[in-house]
N, C-alpha and C positions, 0 to 999 in steps of 0.2 A: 141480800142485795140482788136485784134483777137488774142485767145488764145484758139485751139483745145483740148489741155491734162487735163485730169480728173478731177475733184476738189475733193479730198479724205480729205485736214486737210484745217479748217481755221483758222487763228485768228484774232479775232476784238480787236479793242482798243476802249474801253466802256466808256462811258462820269465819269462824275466827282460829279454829282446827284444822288441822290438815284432813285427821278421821271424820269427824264431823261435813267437810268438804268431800271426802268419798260418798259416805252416807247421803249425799244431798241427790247424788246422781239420777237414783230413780224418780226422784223428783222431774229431773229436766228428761226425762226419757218418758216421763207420764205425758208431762207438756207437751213433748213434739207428737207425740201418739194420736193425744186431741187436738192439735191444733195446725192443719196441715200447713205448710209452705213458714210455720211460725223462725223467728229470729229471733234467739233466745243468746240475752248477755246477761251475767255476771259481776256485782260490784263487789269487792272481797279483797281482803288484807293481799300486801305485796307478796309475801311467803306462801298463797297460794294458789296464787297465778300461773306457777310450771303445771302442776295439776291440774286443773281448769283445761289449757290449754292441750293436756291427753286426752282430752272428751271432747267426743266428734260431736255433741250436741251442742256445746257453746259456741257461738258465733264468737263473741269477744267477750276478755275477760280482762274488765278496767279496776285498776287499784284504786281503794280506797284510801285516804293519806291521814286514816284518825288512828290514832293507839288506844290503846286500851284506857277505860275513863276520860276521855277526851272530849269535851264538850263540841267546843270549837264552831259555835252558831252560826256565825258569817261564815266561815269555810264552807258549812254544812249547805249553808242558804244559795253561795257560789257554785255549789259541785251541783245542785240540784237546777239551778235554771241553763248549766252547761248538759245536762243531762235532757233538760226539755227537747231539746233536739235532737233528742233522738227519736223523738212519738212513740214514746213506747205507748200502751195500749193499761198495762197492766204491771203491778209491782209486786211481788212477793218478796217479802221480810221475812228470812228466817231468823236471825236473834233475838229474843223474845224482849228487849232491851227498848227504851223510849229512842235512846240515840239515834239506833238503826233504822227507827220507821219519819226521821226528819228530810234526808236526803229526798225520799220518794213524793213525799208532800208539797217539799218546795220545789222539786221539777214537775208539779202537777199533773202527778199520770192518772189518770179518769180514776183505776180499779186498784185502790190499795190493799194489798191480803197480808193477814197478818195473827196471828193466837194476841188476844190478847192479856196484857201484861205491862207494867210498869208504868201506869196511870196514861198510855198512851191510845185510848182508844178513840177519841179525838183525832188522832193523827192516821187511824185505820178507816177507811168507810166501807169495807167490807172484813168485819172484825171477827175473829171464830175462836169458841170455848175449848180448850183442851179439853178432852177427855183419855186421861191417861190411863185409865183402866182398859180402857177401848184401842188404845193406839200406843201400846208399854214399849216401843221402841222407837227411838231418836230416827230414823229412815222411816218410817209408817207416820211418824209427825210432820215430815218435812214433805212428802209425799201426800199426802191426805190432804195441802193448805194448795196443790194443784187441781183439784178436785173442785167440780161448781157447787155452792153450799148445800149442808144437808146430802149429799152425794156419799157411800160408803165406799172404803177402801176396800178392793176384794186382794187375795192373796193368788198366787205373790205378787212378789216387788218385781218389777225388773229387775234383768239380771246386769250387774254390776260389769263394765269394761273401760278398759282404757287402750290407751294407742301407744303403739311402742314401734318406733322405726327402727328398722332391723340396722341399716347400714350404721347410724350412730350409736347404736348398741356395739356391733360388733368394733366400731373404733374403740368405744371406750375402754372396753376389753383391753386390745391391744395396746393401750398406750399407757391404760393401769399396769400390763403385765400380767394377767391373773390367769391363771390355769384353768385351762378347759377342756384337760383330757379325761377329770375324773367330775362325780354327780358334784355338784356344788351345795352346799347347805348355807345360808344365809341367817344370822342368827343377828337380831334386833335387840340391843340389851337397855334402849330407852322408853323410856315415858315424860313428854313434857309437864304433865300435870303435877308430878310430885314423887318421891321415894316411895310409895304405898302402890302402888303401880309398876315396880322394879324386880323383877328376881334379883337374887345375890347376884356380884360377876363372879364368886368363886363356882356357883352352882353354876354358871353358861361357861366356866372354865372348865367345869369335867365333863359336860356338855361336851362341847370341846373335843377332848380328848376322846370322849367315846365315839365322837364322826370319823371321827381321824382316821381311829381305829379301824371303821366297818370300810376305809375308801373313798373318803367324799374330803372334799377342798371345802374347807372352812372360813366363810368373808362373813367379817363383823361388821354391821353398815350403820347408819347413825348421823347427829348432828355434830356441828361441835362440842355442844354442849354433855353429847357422849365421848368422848375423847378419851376424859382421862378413865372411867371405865372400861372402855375398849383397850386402853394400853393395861388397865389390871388381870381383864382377861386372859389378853396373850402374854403377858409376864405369867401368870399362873398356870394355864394350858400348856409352857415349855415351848412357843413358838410354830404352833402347830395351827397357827390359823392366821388371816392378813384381815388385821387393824385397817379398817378403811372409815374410821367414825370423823369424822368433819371433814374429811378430803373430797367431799362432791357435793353436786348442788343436788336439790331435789329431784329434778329431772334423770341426773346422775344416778341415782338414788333409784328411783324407779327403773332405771334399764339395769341395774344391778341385780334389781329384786325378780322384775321378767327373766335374767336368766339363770335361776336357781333352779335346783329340783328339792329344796324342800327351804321351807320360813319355819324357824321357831322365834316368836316374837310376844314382847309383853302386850299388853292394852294398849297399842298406841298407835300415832297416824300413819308409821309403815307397816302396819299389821293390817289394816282395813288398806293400803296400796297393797299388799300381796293379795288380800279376797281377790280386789278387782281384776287383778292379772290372772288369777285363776291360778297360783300356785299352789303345790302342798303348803299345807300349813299348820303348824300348832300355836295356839293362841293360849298364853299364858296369863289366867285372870286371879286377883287377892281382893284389894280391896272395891273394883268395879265389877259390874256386871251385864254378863254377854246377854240377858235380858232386855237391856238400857240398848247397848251397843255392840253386839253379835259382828263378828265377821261376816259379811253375808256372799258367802261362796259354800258350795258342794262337798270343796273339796277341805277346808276346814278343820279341825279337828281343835275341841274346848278342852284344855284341863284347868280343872279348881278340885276346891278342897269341900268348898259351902260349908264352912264351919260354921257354927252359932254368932261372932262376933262380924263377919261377912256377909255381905259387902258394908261396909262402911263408909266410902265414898269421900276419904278422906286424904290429904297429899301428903299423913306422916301416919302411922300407926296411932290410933289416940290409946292405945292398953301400951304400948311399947313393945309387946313381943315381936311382933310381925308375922303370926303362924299363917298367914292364911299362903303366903307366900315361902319361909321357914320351912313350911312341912310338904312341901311339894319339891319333891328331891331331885335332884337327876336322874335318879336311874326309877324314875317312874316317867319322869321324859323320855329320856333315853327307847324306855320299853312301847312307846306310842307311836315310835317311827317305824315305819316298814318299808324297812330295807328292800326289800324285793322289787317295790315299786318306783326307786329313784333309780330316776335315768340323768345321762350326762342331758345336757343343753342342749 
C-alpha cells in the first residue's frame, strides 16, 4: 500500500499480556523515531494500562472493555466511531485476531496495519505476511508491522525502558516496611499462562534460603493469583523472605522490581518489567522459549535445560514429568548469581 500524507496520530491495538505489552515497546520507540512530532495512543486491556502509562512514548493509554472471545459487534462498532475523533492517521493491530482489527475499521483510520490472520484481511488495507523465519521473535514481529512495507528490520531493537518515579517508589517502600539496608533479591514465582511455566515453590524456597544466607533481603512479588504459592514459599524458606504476592498493584509491582539488585523470575510478565528496568536478572525458561520471547536486556541472564521434549509450549507438562523445569535445581541457580555484583538500592 502507498500512502504519501503524513503520519501525525497513531493508534495501536496492544496485546493482552503484560510480557507481550513490554515486548511491544520497541515498536512505539521505532514509531516516534520515524515519525517526528508523532502522538502515539494505545487501546489495550484494563490490567495493562499501569504499564503503558511507564512509557514516555505513549500519549494515552485507553482501555478496551472486551474479554477474552468477546465478540460484542455493536460495542465494537460504538468504541470505533468514539475513536474516529481522534484522526488518527494510521492503526496498528498487534493481535493477530479478526476481533482486534474491527475496532480500527469502524473508526475509519485511512492506514490499517496488521499480519494477516483469521480470515481478516478484509478488515486490513495494508495487510503483511509473517515471515517467522525472518523475524523468530514476538518484539522483531511487533516491530517490523512499524516499518513502511517491504522495509527490513535491522538490529537491534530499541532499547527497552520504563519510568519509575523515585518519590513514590520510595513511599511504597516505607509504608510496606521492607528493608533497605541489605542488596534486595526479588524473586517472581509466577506465570499466567499455566504450570509449565513454573518452577517448584519448594525449589524458589532454597532459593530462598541461599539469598539469605549470602545477605540479601528476599521480596516475593506477584499477583494474586500467586498468593497462595508465595505463602508456600515462605512457610518452606522458614520465614526468611516477605510474601508480597497479591498485596500490590502493577504499578506497585514495578517500583518493587526497579528497586531490587537482582530478579530471578519464571517466563513471565514481571520477568520482561525487570529487562526493561534494567535489573540483574535470571530468567527461568521449561516449557517456552527465550527464542519466541527473550528478555531483552544486557543484563539478563537465561537458564534452561534444552532437553529433547522442550520447549513444548504447553500450560501443563503433556509427558507429566516436568523435567525441563525438575532438573534445573537451585543450586545451579544459586551458582548463576554473582554476589560480588549486587549492590543495596
Amino acid at each position: 500500500m502507498k500512502d504519501t500524507q503524513p503520519i501525525q496520530r497513531i493508534l495501536v491495538v496492544g496485546p493482552s499480556w503484560i510480557g507481550d505489552t513490554v515486548l511491544a515497546q520497541p515498536l512505539f520507540k521505532l514509531l516516534h523515531a520515524h515519525h517526528a512530532g508523532l502522538a502515539l495512543d494505545v487501546l489495550a486491556p484494563r490490567w495493562t494500562l499501569p504499564l503503558l502509562g511507564r512509557m514516555t512514548e505513549v500519549r494515552r493509554a485507553i482501555e478496551s472493555p472486551f474479554g477474552h472471545g468477546d465478540l460484542q459487534l455493536g460495542a465494537r462498532r460504538r468504541l470505533g466511531r468514539e475513536l474516529a475523533a481522534g484522526g488518527y492517521d494510521q492503526a496498528i493491530i498487534l493481535p493477530n485476531t479478526f476481533k482486534s482489527a474491527l475496532t480500527p475499521f469502524f473508526a475509519g483510520i485511512r492506514i490499517r496495519t496488521g499480519y494477516i490472520g483469521e480470515f481478516r484481511h478484509w478488515l486490513l488495507n495494508d495487510a503483511r505476511h509473517l515471515d517467522k523465519e525472518r523475524l523468530p521473535q514476538i518484539a522483531q514481529r511487533y516491530a517490523a508491522l512499524g516499518l513502511p512495507r517491504g522495509a527490513e528490520l535491522k538490529p537491534p531493537l530499541p532499547t527497552l525502558s520504563l519510568r519509575v518515579d523515585e518519590a513514590a517508589r520510595r513511599a511504597l517502600l516505607d509504608r510496606l516496611g521492607l528493608d533497605r539496608t541489605r542488596p534486595v533479591a526479588v524473586l517472581c514465582p509466577g506465570a499466567e499462562f499455566g504450570p509449565a511455566k513454573r518452577w517448584p515453590a519448594r525449589y524458589f524456597a532454597e532459593l530462598t534460603q541461599g539469598l539469605a544466607a549470602h545477605g540479601c533481603a528476599v521480596w516475593l512479588v506477584g499477583s494474586q493469583g500467586d498468593r497462595q504459592a508465595g505463602a508456600e514459599i515462605g512457610l518452606a524458606a522458614g520465614g526468611v523472605c516477605r510474601n508480597l504476592c497479591g498485596d500490590t498493584t502493577l504499578t506497585e509491582a514495578i517500583d518493587l522490581l526497579a528497586s531490587s539488585s537482582l530478579v530471578v523470575s519464571n517466563d513471565s510478565g514481571l520477568m520482561h518489567v525487570a529487562a526493561a528496568l534494567g535489573r540483574p536478572l535470571i530468567a527461568l525458561y521449561g516449557s517456552s522459549s527465550p527464542a519466541f520471547t527473550p528478555p531483552l536486556s544486557s543484563r539478563a541472564q537465561i537458564l534452561k535445560l534444552d532437553l529433547p521434549c522442550s520447549p513444548c509450549f504447553q500450560r501443563e507438562c503433556p509427558l507429566g514429568h516436568f523435567n525441563c523445569m525438575m532438573q534445573l535445581t537451585p543450586d545451579r541457580v544459586l551458582a548463576a548469581v554473582d554476589f560480588d555484583r549486587i549492590q543495596s538500592p
